[in-house]
DSSP file (Angstrom, degrees, kcal/mol; ACC not computed):
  #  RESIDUE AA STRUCTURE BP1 BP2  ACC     N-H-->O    O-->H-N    N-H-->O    O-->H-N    TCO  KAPPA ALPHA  PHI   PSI    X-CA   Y-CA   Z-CA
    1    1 A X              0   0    0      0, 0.0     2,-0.0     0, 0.0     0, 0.0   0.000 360.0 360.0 360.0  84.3   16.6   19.4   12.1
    2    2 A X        -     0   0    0      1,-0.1     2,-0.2    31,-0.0    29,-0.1  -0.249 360.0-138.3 -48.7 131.7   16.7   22.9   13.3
    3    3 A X        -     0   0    0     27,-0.5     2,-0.5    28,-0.1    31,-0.1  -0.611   9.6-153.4-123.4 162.1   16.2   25.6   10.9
    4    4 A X        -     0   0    0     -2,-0.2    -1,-0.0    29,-0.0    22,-0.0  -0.871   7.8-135.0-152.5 115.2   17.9   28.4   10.7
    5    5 A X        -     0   0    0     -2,-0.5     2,-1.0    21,-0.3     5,-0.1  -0.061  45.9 -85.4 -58.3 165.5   17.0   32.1    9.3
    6    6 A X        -     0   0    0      1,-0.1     2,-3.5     3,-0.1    -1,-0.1  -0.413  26.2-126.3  14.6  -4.2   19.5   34.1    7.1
    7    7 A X  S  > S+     0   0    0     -2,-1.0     4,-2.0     1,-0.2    -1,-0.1  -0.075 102.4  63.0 -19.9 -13.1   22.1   36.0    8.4
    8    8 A X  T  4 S+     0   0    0     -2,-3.5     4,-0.5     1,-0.2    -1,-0.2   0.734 102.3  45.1 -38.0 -41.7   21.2   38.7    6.6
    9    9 A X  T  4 S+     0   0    0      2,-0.2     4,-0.2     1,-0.2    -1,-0.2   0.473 109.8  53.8-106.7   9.1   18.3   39.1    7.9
   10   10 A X  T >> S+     0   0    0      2,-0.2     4,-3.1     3,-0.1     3,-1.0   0.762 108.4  61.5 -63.8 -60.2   19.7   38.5   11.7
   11   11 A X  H 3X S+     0   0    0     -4,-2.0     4,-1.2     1,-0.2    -2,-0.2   0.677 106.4  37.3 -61.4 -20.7   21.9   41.3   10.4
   12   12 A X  H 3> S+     0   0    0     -4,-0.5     4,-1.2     2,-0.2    -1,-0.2   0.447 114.9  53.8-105.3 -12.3   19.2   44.0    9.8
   13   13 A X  H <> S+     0   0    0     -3,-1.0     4,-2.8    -4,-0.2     5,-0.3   0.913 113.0  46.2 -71.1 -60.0   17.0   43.0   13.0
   14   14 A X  H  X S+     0   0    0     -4,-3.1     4,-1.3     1,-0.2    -2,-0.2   0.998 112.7  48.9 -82.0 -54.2   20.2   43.5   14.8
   15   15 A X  H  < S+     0   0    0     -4,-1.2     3,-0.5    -5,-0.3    -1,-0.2   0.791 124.1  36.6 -12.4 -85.3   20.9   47.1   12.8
   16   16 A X  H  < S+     0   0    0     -4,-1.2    -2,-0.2     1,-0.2    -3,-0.2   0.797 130.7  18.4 -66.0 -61.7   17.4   47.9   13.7
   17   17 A X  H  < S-     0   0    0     -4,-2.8     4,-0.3     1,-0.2    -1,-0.2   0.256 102.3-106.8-103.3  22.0   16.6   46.6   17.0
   18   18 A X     X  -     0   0    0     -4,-1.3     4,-0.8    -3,-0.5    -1,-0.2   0.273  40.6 -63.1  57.1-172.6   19.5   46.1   18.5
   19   19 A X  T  4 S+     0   0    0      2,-0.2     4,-0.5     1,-0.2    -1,-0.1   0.810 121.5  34.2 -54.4 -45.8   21.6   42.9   19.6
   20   20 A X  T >> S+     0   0    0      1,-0.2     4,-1.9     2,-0.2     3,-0.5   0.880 115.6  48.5 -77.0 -34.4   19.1   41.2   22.1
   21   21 A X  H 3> S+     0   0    0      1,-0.3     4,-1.0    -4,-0.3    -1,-0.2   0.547 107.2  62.0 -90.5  -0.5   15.9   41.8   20.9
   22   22 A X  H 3< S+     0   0    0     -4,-0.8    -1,-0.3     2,-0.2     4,-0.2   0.660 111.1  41.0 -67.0 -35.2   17.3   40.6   17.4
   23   23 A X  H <> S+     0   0    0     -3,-0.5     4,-3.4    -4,-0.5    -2,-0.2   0.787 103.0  58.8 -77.2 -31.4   17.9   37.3   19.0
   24   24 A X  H  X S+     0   0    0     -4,-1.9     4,-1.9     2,-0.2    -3,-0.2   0.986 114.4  45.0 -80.1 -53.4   14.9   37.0   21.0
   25   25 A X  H >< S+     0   0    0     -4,-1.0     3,-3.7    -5,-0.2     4,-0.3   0.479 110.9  53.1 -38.5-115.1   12.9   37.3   17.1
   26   26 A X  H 3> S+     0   0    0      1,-0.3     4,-2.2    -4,-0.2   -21,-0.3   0.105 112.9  42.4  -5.5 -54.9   15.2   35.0   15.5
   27   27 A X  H 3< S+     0   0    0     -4,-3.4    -1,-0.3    -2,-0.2    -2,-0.2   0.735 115.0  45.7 -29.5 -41.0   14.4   32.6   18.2
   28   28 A X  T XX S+     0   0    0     -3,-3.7     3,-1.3    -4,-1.9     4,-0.6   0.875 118.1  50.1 -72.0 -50.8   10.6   33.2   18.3
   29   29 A X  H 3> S+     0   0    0     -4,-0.3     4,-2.5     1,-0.2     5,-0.3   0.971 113.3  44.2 -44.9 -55.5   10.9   33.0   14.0
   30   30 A X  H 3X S+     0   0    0     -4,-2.2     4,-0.9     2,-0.2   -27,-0.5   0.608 112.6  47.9 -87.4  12.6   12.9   29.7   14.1
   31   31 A X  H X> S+     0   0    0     -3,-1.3     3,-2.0     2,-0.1     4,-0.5   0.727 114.2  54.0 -82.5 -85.5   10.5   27.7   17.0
   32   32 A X  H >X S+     0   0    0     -4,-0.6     4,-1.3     1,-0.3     3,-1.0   0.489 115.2  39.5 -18.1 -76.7    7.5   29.0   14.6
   33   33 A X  H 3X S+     0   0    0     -4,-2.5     4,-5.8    -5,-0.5     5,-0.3   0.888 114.1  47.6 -31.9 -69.0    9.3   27.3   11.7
   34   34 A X  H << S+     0   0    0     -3,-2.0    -1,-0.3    -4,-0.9     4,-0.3   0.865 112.5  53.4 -65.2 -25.7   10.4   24.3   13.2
   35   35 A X  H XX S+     0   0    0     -3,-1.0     4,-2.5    -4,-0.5     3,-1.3   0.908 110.3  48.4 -52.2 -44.0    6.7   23.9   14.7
   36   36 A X  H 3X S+     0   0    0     -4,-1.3     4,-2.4     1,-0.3     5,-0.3   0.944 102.1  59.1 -58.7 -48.7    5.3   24.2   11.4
   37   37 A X  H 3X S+     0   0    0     -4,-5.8     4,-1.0    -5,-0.4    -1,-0.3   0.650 111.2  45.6 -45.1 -12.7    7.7   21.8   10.1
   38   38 A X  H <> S+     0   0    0     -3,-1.3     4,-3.7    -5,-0.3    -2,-0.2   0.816 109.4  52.0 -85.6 -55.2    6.2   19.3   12.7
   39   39 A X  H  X S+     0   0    0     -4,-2.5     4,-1.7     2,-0.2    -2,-0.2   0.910 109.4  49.5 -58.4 -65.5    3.0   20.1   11.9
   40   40 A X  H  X S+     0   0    0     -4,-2.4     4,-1.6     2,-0.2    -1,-0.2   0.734 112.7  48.1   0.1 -77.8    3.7   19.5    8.0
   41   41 A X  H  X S+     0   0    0     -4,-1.0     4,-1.7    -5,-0.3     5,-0.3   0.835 108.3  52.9 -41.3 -51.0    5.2   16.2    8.5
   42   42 A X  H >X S+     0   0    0     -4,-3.7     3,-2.5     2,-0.2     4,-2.4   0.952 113.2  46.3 -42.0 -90.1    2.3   15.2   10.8
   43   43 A X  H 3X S+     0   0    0     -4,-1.7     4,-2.2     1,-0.4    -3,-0.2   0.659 115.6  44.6 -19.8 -60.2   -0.1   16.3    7.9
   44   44 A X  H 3X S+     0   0    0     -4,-1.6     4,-1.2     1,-0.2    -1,-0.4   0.726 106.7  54.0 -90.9  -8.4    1.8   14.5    5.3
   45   45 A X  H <X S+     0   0    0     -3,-2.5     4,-2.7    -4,-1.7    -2,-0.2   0.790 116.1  47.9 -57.0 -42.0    2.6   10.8    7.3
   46   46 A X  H  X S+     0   0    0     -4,-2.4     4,-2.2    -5,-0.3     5,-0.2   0.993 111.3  49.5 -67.3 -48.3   -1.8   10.7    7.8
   47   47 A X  H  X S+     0   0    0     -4,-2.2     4,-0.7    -5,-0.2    -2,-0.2   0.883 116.1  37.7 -61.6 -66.9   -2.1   11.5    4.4
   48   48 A X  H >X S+     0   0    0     -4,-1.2     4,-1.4     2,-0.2     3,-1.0   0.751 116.0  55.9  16.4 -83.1    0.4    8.6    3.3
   49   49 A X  H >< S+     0   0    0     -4,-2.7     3,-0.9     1,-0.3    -2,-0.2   0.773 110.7  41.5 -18.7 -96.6   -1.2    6.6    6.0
   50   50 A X  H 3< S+     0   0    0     -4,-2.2    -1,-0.3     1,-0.2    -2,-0.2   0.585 122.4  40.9 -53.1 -57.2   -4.6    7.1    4.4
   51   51 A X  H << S+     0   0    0     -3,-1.0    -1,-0.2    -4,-0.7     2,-0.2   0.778  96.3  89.1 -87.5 -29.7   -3.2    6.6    0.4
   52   52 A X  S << S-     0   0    0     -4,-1.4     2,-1.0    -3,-0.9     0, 0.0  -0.501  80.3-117.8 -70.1 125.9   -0.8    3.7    0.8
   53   53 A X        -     0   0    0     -2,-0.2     5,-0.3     4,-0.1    -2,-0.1  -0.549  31.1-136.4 -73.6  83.7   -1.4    0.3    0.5
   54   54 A X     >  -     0   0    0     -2,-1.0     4,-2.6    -5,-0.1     5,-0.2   0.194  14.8-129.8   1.8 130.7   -0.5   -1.5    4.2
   55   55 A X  H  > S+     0   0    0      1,-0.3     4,-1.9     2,-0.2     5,-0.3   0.778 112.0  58.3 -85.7 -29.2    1.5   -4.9    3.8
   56   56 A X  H  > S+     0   0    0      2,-0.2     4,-1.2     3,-0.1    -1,-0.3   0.912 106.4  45.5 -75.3 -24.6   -0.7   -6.3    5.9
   57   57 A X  H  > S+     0   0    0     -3,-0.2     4,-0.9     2,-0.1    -2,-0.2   0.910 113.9  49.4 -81.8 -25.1   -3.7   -5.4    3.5
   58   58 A X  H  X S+     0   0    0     -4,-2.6     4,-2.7    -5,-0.3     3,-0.4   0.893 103.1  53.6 -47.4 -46.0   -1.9   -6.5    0.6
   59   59 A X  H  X S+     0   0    0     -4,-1.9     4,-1.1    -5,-0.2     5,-0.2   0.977 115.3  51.7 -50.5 -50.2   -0.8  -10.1    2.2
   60   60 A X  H  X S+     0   0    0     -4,-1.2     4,-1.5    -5,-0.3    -1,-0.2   0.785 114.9  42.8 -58.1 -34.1   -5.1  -10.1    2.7
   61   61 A X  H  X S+     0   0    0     -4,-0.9     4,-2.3    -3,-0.4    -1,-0.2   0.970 109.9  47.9 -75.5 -64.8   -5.6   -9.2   -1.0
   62   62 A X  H  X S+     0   0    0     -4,-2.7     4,-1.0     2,-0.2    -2,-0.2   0.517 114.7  54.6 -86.6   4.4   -3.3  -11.3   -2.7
   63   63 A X  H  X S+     0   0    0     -4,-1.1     4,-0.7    -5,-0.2    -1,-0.2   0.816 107.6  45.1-104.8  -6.5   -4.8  -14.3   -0.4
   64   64 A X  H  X S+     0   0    0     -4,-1.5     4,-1.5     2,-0.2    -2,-0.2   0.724 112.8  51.6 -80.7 -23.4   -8.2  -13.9   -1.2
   65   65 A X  H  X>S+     0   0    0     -4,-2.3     4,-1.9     2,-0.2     5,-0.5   0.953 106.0  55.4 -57.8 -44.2   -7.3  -13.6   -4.9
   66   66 A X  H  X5S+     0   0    0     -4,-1.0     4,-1.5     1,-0.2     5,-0.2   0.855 103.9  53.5 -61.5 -28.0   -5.4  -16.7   -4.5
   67   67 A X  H  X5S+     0   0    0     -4,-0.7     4,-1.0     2,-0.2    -1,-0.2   0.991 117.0  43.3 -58.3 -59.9   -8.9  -18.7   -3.1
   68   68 A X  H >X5S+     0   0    0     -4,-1.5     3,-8.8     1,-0.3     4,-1.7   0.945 112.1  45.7 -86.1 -73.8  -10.6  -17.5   -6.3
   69   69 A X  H 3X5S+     0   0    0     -4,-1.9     4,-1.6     1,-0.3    -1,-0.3   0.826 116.7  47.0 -43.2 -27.2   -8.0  -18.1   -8.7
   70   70 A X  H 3X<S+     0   0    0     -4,-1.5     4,-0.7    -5,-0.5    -1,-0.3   0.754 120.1  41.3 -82.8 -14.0   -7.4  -22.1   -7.0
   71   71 A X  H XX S+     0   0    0     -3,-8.8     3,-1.3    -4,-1.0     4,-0.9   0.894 116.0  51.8 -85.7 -33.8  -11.6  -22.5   -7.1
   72   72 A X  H >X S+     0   0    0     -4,-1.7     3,-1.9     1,-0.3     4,-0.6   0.812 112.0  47.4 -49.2 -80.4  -11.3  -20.7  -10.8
   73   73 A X  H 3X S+     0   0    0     -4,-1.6     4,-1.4     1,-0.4    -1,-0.3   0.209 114.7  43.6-119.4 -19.9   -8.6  -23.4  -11.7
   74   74 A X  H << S+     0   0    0     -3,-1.3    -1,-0.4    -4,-0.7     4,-0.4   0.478 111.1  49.6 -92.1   4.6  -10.7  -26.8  -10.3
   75   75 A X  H XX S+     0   0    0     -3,-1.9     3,-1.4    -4,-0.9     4,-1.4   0.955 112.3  50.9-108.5 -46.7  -13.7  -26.1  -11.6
   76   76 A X  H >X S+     0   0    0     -4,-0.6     4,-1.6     1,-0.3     3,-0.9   0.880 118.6  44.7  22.7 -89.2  -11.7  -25.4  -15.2
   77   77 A X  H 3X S+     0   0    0     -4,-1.4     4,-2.0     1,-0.3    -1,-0.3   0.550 105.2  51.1 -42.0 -26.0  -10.2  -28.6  -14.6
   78   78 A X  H <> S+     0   0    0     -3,-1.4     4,-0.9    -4,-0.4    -1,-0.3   0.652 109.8  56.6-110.0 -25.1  -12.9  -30.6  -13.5
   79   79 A X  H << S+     0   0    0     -4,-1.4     4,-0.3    -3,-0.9    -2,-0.2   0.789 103.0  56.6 -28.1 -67.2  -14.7  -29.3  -16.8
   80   80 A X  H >X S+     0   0    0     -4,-1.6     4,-1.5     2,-0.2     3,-0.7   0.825 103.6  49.2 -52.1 -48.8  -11.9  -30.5  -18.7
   81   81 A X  H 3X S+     0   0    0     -4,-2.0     4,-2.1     1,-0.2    -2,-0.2   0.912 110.1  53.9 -69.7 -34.2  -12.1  -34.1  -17.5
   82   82 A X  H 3X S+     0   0    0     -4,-0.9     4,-1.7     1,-0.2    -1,-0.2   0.782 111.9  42.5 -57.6 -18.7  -15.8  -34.2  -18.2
   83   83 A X  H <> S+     0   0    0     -3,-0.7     4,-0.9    -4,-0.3    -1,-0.2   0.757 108.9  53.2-119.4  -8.5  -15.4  -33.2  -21.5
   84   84 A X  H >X S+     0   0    0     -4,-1.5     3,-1.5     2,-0.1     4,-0.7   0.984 120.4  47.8 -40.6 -87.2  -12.1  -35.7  -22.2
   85   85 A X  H >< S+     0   0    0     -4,-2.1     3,-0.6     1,-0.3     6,-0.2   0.647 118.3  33.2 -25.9 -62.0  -15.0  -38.3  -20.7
   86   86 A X  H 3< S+     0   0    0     -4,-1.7    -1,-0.3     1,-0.3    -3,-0.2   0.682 116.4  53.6 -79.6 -28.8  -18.0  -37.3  -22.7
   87   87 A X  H << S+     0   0    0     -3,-1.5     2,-0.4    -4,-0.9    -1,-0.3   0.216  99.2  79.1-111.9  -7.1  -16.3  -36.4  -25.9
   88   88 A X    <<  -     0   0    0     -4,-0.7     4,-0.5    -3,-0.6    -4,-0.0  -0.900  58.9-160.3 -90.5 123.1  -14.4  -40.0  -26.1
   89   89 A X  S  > S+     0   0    0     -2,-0.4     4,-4.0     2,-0.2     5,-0.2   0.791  95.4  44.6 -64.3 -59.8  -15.9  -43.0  -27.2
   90   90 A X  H  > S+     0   0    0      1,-0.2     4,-2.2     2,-0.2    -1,-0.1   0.911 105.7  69.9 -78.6 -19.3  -13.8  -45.5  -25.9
   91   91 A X  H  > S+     0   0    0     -6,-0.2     4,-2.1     2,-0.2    -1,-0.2   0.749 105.1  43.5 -67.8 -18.9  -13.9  -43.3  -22.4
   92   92 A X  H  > S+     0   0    0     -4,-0.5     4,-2.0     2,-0.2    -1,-0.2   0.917 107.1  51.0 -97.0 -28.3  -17.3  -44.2  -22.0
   93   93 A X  H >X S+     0   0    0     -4,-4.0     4,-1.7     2,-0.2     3,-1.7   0.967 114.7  48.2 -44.7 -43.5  -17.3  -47.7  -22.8
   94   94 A X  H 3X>S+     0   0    0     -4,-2.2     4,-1.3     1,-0.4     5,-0.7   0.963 121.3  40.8 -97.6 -65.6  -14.2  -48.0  -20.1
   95   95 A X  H 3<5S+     0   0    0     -4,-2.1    -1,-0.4     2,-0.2     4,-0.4   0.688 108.2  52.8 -70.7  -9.0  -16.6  -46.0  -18.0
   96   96 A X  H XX>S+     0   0    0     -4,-2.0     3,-3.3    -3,-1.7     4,-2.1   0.924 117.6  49.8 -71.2 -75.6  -20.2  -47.9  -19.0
   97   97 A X  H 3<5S+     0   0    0     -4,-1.7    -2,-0.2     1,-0.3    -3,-0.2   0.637 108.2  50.1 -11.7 -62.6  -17.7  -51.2  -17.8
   98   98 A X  T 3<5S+     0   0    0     -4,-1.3    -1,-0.3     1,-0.3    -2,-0.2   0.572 111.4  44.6 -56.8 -36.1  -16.7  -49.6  -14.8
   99   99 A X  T <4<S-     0   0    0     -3,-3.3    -1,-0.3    -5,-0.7    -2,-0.2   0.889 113.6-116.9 -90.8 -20.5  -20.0  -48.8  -13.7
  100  100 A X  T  <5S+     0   0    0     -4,-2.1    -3,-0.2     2,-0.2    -2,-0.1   0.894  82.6 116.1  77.4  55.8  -21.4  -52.5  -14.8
  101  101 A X  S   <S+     0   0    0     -5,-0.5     2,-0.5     1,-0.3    -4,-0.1   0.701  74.4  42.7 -96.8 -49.1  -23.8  -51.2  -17.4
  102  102 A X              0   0    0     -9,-0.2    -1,-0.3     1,-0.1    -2,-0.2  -0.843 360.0 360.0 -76.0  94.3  -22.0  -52.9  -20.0
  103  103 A X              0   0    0     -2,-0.5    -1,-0.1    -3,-0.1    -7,-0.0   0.769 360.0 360.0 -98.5 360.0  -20.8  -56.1  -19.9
């Protein structure tokens, strides 16, 4: 995107220092520009880079959450049937039976 000074101020270089050497600024001014604009950009994509969460570290994130929350959610479970077992009467005869403690 090429930037481009005033014309005013084209108009008062050229007043002043005549027609070529008004151009030959105005040229020098608007590389300077458009190098700092590079430069700028550069500066603010690393910083971006640096602050922004990657899709690939997110996919990494939300599949190691998913491992915890699926161990969270059998050992929960597996909790729950022990205490269905322990906490029933008739589930432990069925299980005293089962085991041949009971006949």
């Amino acid at each position: 995107m090429p930037t481009t000074i005033p014309i005013k101020i084209y108009e008062i270089l050229e007043d002043r220092l005549g027609r070529d050497e008004a151009k030959e600024i105005v040229r020098e001014i608007e590389a300077s520009v458009e190098a700092i604009a590079r430069e700028k950009k550069i500066e603010v994509k690393d910083e971006l880079g640096k602050e922004l969460v990657t899709r690939a570290y997110f996919e990494e994130r939300i599949a190691h959450f998913e491992t915890k929350i699926e161990s969270k959610l059998r050992l929960y479970f597996l909790i729950l049937l022990f205490s269905m077992f322990i906490l029933n009467s008739k589930a432990i005869d069925l299980i005293a039976k089962l085991l041949g403690v009971v006949k």
